[in-house]
C-alpha positions in Angstrom: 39.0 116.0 -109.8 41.4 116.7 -113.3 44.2 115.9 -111.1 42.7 112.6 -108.5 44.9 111.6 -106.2 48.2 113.8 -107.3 48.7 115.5 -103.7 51.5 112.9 -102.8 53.3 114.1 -105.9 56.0 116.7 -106.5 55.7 116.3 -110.7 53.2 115.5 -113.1 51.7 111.8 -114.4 54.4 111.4 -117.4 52.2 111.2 -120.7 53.0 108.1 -121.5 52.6 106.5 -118.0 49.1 108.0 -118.1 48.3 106.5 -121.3 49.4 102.7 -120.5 47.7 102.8 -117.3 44.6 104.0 -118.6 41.6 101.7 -118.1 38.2 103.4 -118.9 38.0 102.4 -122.9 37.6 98.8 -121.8 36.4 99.4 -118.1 33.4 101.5 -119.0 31.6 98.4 -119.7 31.1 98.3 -116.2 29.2 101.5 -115.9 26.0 99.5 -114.9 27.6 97.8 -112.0 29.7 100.4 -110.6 26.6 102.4 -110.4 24.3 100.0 -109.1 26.9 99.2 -105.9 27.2 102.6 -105.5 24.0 103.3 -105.1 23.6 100.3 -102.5 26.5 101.8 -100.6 25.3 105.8 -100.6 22.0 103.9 -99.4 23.8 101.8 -96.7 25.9 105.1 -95.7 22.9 107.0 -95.3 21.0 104.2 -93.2 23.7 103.7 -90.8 23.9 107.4 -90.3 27.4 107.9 -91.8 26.0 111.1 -94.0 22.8 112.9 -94.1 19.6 111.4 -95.8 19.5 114.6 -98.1 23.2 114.2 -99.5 22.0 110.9 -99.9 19.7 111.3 -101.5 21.3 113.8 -104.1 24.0 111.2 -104.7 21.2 108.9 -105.7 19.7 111.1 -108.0 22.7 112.2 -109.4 24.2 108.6 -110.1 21.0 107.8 -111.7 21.3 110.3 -113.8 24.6 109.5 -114.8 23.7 106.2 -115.9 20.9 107.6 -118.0 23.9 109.9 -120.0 25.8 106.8 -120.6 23.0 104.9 -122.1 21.6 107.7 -124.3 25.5 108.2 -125.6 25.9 111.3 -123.7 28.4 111.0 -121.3 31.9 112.3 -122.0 34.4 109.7 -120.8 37.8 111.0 -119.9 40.9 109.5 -119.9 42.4 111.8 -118.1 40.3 109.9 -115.1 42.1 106.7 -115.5 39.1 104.4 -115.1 35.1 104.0 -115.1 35.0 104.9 -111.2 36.8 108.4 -111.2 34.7 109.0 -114.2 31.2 108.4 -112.6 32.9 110.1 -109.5 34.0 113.3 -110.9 30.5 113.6 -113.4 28.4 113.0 -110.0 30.4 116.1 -108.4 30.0 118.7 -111.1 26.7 117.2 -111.2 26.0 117.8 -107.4 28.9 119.5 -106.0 31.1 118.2 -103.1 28.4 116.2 -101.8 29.2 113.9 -104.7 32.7 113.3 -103.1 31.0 111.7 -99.8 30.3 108.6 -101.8 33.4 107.5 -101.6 33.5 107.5 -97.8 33.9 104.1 -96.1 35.5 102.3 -99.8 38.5 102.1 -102.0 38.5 101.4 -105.5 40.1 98.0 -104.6 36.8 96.7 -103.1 34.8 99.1 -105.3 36.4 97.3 -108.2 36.1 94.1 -107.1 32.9 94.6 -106.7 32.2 95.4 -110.0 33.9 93.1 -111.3 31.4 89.9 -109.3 28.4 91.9 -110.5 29.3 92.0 -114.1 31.0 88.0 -113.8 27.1 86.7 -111.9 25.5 88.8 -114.9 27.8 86.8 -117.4 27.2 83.7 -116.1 23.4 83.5 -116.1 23.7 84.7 -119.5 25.7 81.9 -120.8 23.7 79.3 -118.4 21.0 81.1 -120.9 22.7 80.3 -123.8 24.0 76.9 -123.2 20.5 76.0 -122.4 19.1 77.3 -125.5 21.9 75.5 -127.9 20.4 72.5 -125.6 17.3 72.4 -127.2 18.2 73.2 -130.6 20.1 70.0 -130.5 17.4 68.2 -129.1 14.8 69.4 -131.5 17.1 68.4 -134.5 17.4 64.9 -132.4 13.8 64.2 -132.0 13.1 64.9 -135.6 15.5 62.7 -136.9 15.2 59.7 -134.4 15.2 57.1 -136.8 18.5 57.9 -138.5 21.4 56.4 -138.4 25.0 57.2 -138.2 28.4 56.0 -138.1 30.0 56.2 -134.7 34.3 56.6 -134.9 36.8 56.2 -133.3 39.8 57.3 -134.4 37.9 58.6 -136.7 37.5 55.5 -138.7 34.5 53.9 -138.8 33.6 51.9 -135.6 30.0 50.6 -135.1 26.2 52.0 -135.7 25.0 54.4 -133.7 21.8 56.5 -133.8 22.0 59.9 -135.0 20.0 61.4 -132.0 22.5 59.4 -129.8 25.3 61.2 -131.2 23.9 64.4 -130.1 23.0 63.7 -127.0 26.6 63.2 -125.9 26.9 66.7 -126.8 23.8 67.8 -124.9 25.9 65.8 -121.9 29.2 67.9 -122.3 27.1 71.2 -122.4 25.0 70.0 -119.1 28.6 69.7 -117.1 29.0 73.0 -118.6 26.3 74.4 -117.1 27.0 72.6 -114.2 30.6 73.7 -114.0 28.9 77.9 -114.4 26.5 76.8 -111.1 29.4 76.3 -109.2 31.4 79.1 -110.3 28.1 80.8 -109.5 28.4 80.0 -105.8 31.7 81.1 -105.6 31.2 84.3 -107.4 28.2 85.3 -105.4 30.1 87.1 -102.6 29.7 90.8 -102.0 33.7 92.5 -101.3 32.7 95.8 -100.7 33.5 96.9 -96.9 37.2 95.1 -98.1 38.3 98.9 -98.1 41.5 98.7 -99.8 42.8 95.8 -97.7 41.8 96.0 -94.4 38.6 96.8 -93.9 37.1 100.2 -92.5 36.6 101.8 -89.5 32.8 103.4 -90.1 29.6 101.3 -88.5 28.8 99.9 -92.2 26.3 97.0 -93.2 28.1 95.3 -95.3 24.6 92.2 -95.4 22.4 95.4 -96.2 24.4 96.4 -99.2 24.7 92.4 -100.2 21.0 91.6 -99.9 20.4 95.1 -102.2 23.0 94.3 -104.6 21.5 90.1 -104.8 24.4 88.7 -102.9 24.0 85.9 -100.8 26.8 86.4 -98.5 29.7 88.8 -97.9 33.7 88.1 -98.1 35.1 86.6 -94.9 38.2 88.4 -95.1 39.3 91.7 -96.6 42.5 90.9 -97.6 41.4 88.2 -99.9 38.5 89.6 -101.0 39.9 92.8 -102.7 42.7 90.7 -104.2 40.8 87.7 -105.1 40.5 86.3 -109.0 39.7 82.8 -108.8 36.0 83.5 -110.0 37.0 85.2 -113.2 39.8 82.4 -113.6 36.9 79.9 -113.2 34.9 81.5 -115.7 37.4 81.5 -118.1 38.1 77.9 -117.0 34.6 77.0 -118.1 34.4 79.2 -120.9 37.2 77.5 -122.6 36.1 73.8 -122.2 31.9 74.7 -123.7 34.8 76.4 -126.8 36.8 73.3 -126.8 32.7 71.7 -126.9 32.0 73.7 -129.6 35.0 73.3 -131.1 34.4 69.6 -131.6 31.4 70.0 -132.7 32.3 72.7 -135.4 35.1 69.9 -136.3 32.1 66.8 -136.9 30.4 69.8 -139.1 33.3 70.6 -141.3 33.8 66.9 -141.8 30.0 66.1 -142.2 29.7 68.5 -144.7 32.4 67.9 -147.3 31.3 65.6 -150.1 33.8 63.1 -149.0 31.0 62.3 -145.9 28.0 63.8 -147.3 26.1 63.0 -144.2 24.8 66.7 -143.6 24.1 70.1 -145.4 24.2 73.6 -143.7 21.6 76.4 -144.6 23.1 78.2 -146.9 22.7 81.2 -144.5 25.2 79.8 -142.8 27.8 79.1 -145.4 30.0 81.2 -147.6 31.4 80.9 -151.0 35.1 81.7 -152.7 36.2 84.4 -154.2 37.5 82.6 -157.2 35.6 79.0 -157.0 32.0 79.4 -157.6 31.6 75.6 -157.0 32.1 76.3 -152.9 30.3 76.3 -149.8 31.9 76.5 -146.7 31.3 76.4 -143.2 32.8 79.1 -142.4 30.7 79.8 -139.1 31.9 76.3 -137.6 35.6 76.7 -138.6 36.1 80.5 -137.0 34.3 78.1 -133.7 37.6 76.3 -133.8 39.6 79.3 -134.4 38.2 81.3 -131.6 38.7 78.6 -129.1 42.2 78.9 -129.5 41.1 82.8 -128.5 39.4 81.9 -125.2 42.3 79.4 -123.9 44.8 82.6 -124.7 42.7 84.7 -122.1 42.8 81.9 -119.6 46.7 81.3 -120.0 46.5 85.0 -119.6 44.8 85.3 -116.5 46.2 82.9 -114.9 49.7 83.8 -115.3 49.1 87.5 -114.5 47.6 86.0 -111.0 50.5 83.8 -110.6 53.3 86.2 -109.0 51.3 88.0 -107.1 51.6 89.2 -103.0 49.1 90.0 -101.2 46.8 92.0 -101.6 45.4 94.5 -104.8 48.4 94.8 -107.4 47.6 97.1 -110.5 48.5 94.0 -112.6 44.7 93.1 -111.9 43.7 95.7 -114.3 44.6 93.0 -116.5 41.3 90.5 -115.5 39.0 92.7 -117.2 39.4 92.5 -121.1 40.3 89.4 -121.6 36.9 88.3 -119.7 35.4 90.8 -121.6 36.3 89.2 -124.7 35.4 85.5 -123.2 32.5 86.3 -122.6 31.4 88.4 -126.1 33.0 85.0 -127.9 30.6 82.0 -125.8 27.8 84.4 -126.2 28.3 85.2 -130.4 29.3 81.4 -130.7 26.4 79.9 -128.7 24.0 82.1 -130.6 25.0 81.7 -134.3 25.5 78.0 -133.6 22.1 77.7 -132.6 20.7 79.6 -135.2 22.9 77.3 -137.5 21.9 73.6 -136.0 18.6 74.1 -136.4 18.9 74.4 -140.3 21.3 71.4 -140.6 19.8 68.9 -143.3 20.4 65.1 -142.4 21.4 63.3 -145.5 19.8 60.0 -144.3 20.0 57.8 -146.6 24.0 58.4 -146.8 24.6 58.0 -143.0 22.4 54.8 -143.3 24.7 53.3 -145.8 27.9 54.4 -144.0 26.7 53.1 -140.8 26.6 49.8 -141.8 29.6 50.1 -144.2 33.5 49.4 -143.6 32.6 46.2 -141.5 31.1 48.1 -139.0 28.9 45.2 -138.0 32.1 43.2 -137.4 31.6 43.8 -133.3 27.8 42.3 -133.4 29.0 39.3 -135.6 31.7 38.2 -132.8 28.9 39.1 -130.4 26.7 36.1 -132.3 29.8 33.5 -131.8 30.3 34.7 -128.2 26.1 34.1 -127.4 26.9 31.1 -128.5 29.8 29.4 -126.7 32.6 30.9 -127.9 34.6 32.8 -125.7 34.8 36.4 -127.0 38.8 36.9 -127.3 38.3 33.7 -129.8 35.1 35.3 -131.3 37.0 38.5 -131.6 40.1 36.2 -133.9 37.5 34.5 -136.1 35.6 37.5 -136.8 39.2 39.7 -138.0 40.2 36.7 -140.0 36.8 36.8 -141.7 37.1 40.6 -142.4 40.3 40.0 -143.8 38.7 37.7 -146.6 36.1 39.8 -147.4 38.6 42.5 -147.3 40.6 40.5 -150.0 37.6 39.1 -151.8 36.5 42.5 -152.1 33.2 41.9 -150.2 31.0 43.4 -147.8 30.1 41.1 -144.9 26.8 40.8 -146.4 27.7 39.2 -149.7 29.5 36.6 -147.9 27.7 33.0 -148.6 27.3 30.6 -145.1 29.8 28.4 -147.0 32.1 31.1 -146.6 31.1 32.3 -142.9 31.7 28.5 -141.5 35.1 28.2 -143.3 36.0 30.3 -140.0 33.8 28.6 -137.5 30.5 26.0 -137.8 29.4 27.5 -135.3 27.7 30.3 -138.0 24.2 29.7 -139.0 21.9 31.0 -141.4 20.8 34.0 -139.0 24.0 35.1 -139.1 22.9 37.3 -142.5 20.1 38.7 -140.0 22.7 41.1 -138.4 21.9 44.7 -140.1 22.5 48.5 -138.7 18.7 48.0 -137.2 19.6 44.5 -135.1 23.2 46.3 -133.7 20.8 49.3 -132.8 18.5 47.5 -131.5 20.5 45.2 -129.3 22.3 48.2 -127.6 19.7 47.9 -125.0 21.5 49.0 -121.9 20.9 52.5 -119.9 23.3 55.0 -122.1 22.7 52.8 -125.3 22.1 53.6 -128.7 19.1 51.5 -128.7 16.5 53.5 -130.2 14.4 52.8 -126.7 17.0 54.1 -124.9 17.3 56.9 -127.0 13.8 57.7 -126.2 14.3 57.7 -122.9 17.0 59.9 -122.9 15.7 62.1 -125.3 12.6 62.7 -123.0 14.9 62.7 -119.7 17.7 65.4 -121.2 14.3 67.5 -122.3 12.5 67.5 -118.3 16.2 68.0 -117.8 16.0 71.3 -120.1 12.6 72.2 -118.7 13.7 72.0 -115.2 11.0 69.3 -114.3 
């Protein structure tokens, strides 16, 4: 096994062939999976008579033990093997002896690897369903205890109308339930056992390929072999979805960083998760939520990547795929580490009500409920709409709020103002935004209490 698969060969790998097509410092991450389908498959071989229960059984033991030198940090991986499978192979034969070397029997590392590679992808999945879910409720608890507040809403980002604070948040709590949504259904596609692909054309031994799928928690097997050892689409779909909760995030981190400066003053981080400069000692940054935005940029790379390694190839298993592994690798480290410290991080955000109250209703921002009033009462909105910019534009000029304004001043633009014109505040906008999807603080309620059943799977 120093030498696997040289017998074709008249001359030695070249060194530095060996070395760029070297895969185990990355692929050894898969040790768990490669083990665990190829303890399913010595099972399956054993069951359907295609080696003896004993040498079976050996293998068994022997792989099991392997797994338990990896984990304590005792296991010597060799490049010299290439990848994570010759490794495990050639440690289960000195191990056991030749027996080992049946394992392989009725597989290629094209299906072996692909495999693998579905086991580890499910595993990653769940994990970020895990971690999407938890961010979900951090959100919601900073909602619910600040459900009175209220808070500018923008659009392009200028200051647009009132909106409450836990409203805001729930329309992230919306983008990261389609991204939980979008992981489901790259789920489904995922969950489809390859092994029994052989290298491309499937093998000629009496397998079980449904025995080795319900083993390994399948819940069906690949309809065709040629596809299945040279399929991607399910670590393109992860990245897929992986970049859009970054780009999420990445929002997110962006309403932080603004939030935060004194210029807004609407919110304060713990200072656990800020840092200060090395020559200002004035400074707090948010560094957490401004690497967020950087390492989105990170994720989309891996996806461009992916995708354009997949994009020239024929049918079936090139080596290019070697290429799906570290850049999912590295996807999947970044959600994780970014879904984690950002929950940690929300849930010691500081509201600075009384700031966000004042801003909410600054900048004219009840100008929209004011041409509301004229509309309710007769005056078709597009004329509404006129009166109520021509009236900003005084106060603009005058250098008053809408609220200073005297009646005397309001029916200069129409007589159809009355006294309860001054009654419009931030609360009455809220208030009247009494539709499903609202900002009405009894909508908000309700949603508040549906995205939690939602979270609780009730």
């Amino acid at each position: 096994m120093d030498k696997p698969m040289r017998d074709r060969f008249s001359k030695e790998p070249n060194k530095l062939a060996k070395g760029y097509t070297v895969s185990v410092p990355f692929d050894k991450r898969l040790y768990r999976h490669d083990i665990a389908g190829s303890v399913a498959h010595a099972r399956m071989l054993w069951k359907q008579g295609i080696i003896p229960d004993k040498d079976a059984e050996l293998i068994i033991m022997g792989l099991t033990s392997i797994r338990e030198e990896i984990e304590k940090g005792q296991f010597q991986f060799n490049k010299e093997l290439e990848d994570i499978h010759m490794n495990i192979e050639a440690r289960l034969i000195e191990k056991i002896g030749d027996t080992g070397g049946m394992l392989h029997t009725a597989r290629s590392r094209n299906d072996q690897v692909a495999l693998d590679m579905r086991l580890f992808t499910k595993e990653a999945i769940n994990e970020t369903i895990d971690g999407l879910k938890a961010f979900q409720s951090a959100l919601l608890d900073l909602a619910e205890a600040n459900t009175g507040v209220s808070i500018p809403g923008y659009t392009h980002l200028q200051r647009a109308q009132p909106v409450l604070f836990a409203h805001y948040l729930l329309a992230y709590f919306e983008m990261f339930q389609r991204d939980i949504e979008r992981l489901q259904q790259c789920l489904e596609r995922t969950d489809v056992m390859p092994l029994g692909s052989g290298a491309l054309a499937g093998v000629s031994y009496p397998i079980d390929r449904s025995s080795v799928a319900r083993e390994l928690g399948f819940s069906k097997v690949s309809a065709n072999s040629i596809d299945a050892v040279s399929d991607r689409d399910f670590v393109i779909e992860y990245q897929a979805a992986a970049s859009i909760i970054m780009m999420h995030l990445s929002r997110l981190a962006e309403e932080i960083v603004l939030w935060s400066t004194a210029e807004f003053g609407f919110i304060e981080l713990d200072d656990a998760f800020a840092t200060g400069s090395s020559i200002m000692p004035q400074k707090k940054n948010p560094d957490v939520a401004e690497l967020a935005r950087g390492k989105a940029g990170r994720v989309y790379g891996h996806l461009v990547a992916i995708l354009t390694t997949m994009k020239g190839l024929p049918l079936s298993y090139n080596r290019d795929l070697q290429e799906d592994k570290e850049g999912l690798f590295d996807s999947v480290d970044t959600v994780l580490s970014t879904l984690e410290v950002f929950t940690a991080m929300i849930a010691g955000v500081h509201i600075n009500a009384e700031r966000t109250h004042s801003a909410a209703g600054g900048n004219y921002s009840l100008a929209t409920d004011i041409a509301d009033y004229l509309a309710k009462k007769g005056i078709p909105f597009r004329q509404a709409h006129a009166i109520v910019g021509k009236l900003v534009r005084y106060a603009i000029e005058n250098k008053k709020s809408l609220s200073e304004l005297e009646i005397k001043e309001y029916k200069t633009f129409s007589p159809k103002f009355e006294a309860d014109v001054k009654s419009i505040t931030v609360e009455s906008s809220l208030v009247s935004r009494n539709v499903p999807g609202g900002t009405a603080p009894e909508q908000v309620r309700i949603a508040l209490a549906a995205a939690r059943r939602m979270l609780n799977g009730k």
